[in-house]
MILUMVEX-461775 format. One record per residue (C-alpha): x, y, z; residue number from 1. Coordinates in steps of 0.1 Angstrom, whole numbers, padded with zeros to 4 digits. Each point is the difference from the previous one (the first is absolute). Layout:
<recs>
REC     u     v     w num
REC     X     Y     Z NUM
...
</recs>
This chain:
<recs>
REC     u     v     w num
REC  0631  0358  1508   1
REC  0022 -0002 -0027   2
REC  0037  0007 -0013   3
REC  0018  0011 -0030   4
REC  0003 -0028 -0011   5
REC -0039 -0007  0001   6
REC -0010  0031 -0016   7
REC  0016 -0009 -0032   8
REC -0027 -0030 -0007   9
REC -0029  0014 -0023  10
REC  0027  0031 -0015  11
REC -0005  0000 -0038  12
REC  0025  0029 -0001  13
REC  0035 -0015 -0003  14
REC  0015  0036  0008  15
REC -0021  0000  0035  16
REC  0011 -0042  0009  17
REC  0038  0015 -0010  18
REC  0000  0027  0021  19
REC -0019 -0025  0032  20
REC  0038 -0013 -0006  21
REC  0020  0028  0004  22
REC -0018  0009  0029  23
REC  0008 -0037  0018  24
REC  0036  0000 -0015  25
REC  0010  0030  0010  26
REC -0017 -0008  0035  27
REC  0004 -0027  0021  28
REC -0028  0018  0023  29
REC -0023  0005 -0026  30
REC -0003 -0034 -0017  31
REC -0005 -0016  0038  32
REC -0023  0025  0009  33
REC -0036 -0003  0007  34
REC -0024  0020 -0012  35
REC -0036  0002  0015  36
REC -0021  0015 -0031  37
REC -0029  0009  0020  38
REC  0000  0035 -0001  39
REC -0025  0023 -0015  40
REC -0007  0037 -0010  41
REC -0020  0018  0030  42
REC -0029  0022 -0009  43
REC  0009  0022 -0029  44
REC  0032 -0025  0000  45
REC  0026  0025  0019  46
REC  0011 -0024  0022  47
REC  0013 -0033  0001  48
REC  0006 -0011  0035  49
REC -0001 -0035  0013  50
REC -0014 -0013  0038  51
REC  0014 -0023  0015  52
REC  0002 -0013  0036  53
REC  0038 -0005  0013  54
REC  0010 -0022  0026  55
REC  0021  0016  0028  56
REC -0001 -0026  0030  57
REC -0008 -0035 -0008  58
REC -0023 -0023  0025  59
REC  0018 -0025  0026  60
REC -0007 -0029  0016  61
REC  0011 -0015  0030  62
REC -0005 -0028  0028  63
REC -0026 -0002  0031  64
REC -0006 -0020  0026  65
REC -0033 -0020  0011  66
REC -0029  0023  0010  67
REC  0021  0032 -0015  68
REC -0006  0024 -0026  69
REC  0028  0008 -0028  70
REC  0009  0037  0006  71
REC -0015  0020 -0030  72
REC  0018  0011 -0027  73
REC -0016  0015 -0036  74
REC  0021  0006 -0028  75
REC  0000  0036 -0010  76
REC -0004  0015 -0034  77
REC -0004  0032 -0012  78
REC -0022  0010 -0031  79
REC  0027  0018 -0030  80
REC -0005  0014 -0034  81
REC  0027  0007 -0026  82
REC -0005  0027 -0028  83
REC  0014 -0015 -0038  84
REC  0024  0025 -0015  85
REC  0007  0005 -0036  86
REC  0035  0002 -0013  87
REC  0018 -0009 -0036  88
REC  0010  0023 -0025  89
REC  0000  0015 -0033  90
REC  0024  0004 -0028  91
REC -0002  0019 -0037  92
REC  0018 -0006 -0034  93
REC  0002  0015 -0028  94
REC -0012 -0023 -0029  95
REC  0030  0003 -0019  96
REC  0022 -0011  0034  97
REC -0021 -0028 -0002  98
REC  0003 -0012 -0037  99
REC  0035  0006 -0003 100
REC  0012 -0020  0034 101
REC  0027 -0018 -0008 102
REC  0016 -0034  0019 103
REC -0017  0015  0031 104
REC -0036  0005 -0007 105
REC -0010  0034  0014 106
REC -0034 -0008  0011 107
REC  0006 -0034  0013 108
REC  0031  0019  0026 109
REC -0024  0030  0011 110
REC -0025 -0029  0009 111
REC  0027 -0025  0018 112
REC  0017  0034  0019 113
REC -0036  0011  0011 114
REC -0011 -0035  0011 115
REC  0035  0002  0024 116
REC -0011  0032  0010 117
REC -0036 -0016  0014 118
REC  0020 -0027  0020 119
REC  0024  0019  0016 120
REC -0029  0026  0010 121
REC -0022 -0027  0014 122
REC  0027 -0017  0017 123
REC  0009  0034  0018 124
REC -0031  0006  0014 125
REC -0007 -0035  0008 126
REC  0023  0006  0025 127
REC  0003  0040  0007 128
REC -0035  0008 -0013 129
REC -0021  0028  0026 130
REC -0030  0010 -0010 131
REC -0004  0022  0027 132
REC  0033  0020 -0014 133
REC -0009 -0006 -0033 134
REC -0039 -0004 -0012 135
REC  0012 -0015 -0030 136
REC  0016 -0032  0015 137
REC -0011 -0030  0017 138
REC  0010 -0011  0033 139
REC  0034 -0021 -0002 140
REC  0013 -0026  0025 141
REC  0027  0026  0017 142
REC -0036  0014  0009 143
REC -0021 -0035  0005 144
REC  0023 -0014  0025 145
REC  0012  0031  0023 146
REC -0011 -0005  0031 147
REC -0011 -0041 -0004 148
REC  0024 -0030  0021 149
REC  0016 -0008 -0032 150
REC  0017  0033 -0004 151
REC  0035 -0014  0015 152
REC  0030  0015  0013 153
REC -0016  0036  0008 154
REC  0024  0008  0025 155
REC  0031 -0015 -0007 156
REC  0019 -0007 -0029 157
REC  0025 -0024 -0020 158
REC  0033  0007 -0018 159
REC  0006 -0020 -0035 160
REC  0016  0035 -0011 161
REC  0034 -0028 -0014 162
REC  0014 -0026 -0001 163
REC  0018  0002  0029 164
REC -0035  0007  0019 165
REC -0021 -0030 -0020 166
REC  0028 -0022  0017 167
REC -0005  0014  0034 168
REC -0038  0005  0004 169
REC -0016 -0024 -0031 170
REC -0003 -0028  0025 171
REC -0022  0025  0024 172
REC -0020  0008 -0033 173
REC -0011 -0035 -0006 174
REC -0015  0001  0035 175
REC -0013  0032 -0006 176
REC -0017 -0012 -0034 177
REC -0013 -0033  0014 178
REC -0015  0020  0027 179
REC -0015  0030 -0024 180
REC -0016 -0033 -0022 181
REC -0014 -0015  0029 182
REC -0020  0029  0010 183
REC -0016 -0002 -0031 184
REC -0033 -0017 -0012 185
REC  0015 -0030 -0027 186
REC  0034  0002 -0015 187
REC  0002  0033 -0025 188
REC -0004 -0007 -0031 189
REC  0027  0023 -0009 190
REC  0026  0027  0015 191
REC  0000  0035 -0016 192
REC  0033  0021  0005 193
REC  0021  0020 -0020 194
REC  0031 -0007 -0015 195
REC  0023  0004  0029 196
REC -0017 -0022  0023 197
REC -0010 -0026 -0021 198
REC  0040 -0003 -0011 199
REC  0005  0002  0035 200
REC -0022 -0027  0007 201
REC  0008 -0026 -0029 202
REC  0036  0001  0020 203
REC -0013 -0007  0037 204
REC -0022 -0026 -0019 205
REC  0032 -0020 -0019 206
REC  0020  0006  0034 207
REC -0032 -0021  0017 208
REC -0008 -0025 -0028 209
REC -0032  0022 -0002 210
REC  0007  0008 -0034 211
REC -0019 -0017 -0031 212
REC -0007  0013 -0038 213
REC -0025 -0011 -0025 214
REC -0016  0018 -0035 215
REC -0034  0003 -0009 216
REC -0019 -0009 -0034 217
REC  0012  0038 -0009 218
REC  0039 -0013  0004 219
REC  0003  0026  0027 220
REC  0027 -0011  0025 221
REC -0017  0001  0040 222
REC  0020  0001  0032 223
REC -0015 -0015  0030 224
REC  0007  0002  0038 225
REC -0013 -0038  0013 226
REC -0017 -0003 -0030 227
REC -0018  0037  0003 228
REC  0006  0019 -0033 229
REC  0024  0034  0002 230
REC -0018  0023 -0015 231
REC  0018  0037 -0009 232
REC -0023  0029 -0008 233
REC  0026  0017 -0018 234
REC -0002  0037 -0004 235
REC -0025  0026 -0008 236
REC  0005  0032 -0021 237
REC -0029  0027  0004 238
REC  0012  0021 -0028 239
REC  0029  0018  0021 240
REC  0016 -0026  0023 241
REC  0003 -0031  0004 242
REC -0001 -0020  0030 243
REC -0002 -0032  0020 244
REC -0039 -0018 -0002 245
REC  0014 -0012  0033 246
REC  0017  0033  0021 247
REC  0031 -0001  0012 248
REC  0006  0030  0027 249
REC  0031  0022  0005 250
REC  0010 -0020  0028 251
REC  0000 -0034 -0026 252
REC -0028 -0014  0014 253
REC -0028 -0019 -0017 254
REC -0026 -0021  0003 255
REC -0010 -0038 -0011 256
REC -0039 -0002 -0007 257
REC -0020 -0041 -0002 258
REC -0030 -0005 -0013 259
REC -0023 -0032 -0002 260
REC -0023  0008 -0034 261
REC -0030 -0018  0011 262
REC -0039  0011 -0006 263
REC  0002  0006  0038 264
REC  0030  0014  0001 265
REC  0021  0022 -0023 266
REC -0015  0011 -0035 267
REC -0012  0024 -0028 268
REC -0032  0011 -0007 269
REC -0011  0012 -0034 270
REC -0033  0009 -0010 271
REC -0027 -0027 -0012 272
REC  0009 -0019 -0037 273
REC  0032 -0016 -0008 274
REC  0020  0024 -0018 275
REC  0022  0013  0028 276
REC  0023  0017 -0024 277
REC -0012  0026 -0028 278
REC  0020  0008 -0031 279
REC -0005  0019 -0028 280
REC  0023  0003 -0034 281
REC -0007  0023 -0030 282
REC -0015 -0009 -0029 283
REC  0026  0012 -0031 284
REC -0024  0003 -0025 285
REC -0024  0023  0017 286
REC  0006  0040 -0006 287
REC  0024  0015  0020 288
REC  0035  0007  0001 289
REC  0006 -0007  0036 290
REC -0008 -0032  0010 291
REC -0007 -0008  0039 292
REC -0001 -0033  0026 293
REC -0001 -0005  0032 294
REC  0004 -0026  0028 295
REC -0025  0004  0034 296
REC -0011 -0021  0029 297
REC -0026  0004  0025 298
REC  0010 -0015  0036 299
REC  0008 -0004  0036 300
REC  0015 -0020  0023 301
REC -0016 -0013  0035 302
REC  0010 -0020  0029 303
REC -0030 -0020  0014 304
REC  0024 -0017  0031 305
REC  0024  0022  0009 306
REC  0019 -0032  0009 307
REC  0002 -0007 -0036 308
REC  0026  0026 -0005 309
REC  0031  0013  0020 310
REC  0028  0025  0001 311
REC  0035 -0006  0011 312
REC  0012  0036  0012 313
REC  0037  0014  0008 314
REC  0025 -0025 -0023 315
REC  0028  0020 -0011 316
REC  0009 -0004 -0035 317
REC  0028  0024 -0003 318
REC  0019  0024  0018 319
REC -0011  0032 -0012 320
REC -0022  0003 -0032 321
REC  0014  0001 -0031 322
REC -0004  0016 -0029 323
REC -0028 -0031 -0018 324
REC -0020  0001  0028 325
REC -0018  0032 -0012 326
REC  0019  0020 -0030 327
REC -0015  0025 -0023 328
REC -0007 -0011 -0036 329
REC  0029  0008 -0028 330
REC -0012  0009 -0032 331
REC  0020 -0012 -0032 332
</recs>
């Protein structure tokens, strides 16, 4: 398995190791990310899918007495498979756009904006992905973890919808988190929430003394709950509205998702070779007045323990949804 980070070693192209960066700095979950490049073209190569066997009850042990037998128990898994999806995009410019940029270089922006436009699609459906709605996506962990013992709080809920409510019920939360945390395999390497929750969540965590903050070798500034990074999935525009990579309902209710990133755990796959992400810039001295590029991955995501990962259903965020919580793109 590798990461990001990884797949830049043996790149001769300085445009490919400089946009391995922009992928990790604009993406906390990206750059920490493991990717599994074991995956292959089928026969005729029309598929990529990935087998895997995933854990769903773990073995036990326990105590007997002299001339007993320990009561059987097996640990259970269940044979998976997850299907790689392709997704990027592709932008065109006219030649003389190009050559007469001026403090903003044209082609450079239509690159940065459509590497954004990959993260925030691959952080949505890393959590709201459905390939049986959608043929196109792969499974997300709204999907993964339905139905597992670390999908918490199904059936009741918590209020953090103000201030006045983080007073009353945060204490209540820290129970409720230490109890979600404990039913996972590990600590999580990181939470995933949107922006609501996680602001709600950095002030429960100062209230507690939960709350720390460090920066990476990018310079990027990371909240942590005990020490567990805060990580907002910011927003996702699909060409008409945009919206929350982490729902909030009408009611104000959302969801906190953990993951441990482990090789038997939570991780990408990507198919076999090191070059995870593919890009390609025009040449400007070939024929042609238009002038193309384009930015594409080929991935999943897969949950091998479905321990490993965890949902924290039914906080309320806000009173009613508002108007950033899903609002139709202006144009200039």
């Amino acid at each position: 398995m590798i990461t990001l980070a990884e797949s830049k070693v043996g790149m001769a192209d300085k445009v490919d190791q400089a946009v391995i960066d922009e992928f990790r700095r604009g993406s906390l979950l990206l750059d920490k990310l493991l990717f599994d490049n074991a995956v292959s073209p089928g026969t005729g190569g029309s598929t990529l899918t990935y087998g895997y066997v995933k854990l769903t009850t773990p073995s036990t042990a326990g105590f007997r007495a002299i001339n007993s037998e320990y009561t059987n128990n097996e640990a259970k898994r269940d044979k998976a498979t997850a299907d790689l999806k392709i997704f990027g995009g592709n932008f065109k410019l006219d030649r003389v756009i190009i050559n007469t940029s001026g403090a903003v270089d044209e082609l450079d922006f239509q690159m940065q904006e459509k590497i954004k436009g990959a993260i925030n699609l691959f952080h949505y459906t890393a959590i709201n992905g459905d390939k049986s709605k959608n043929e196109l996506e792969f499974d997300g962990l709204d999907v993964l973890v339905t139905g597992s013992s670390t999908e918490y709080n199904v059936d009741s809920e918590i209020d953090l919808s103000d201030s006045a409510k983080m007073d009353e019920n945060y204490q209540a939360f820290l129970d409720m988190m230490d109890d979600f945390v404990s039913q996972m395999d590990g600590k999580p390497t990181m939470f995933l929430g949107n922006s609501k929750i996680i602001t709600k969540m950095k002030g429960i965590a100062r209230r507690a003394g939960y709350y720390t903050k460090s920066e990476d070798a990018f310079g990027r500034s990371i909240d942590m709950w005990d020490n567990i990074p805060l990580v907002d999935l910011e927003e996702y525009f699909d060409g008409t509205e945009t919206k929350p990579c982490v729902p909030v309902d009408a009611n104000g209710m959302t969801s906190l998702y953990a993951i441990n990133i482990a090789k038997d755990g939570f991780h990408a796959v990507s198919p076999t070779g090191n070059k995870i992400v593919n890009t390609a810039l025009p040449n400007l001295k070939e024929p042609g007045t238009i002038k193309e590029g384009d930015v594409e991955m080929v991935a999943a995501v897969v949950l091998k323990k479905t321990k490993k990962a965890g949902v924290f259903r039914n906080i309320k965020v806000a009173s009613t949804t508002t108007k950033n919580v899903a609002k139709i793109a202006k144009t200039e």
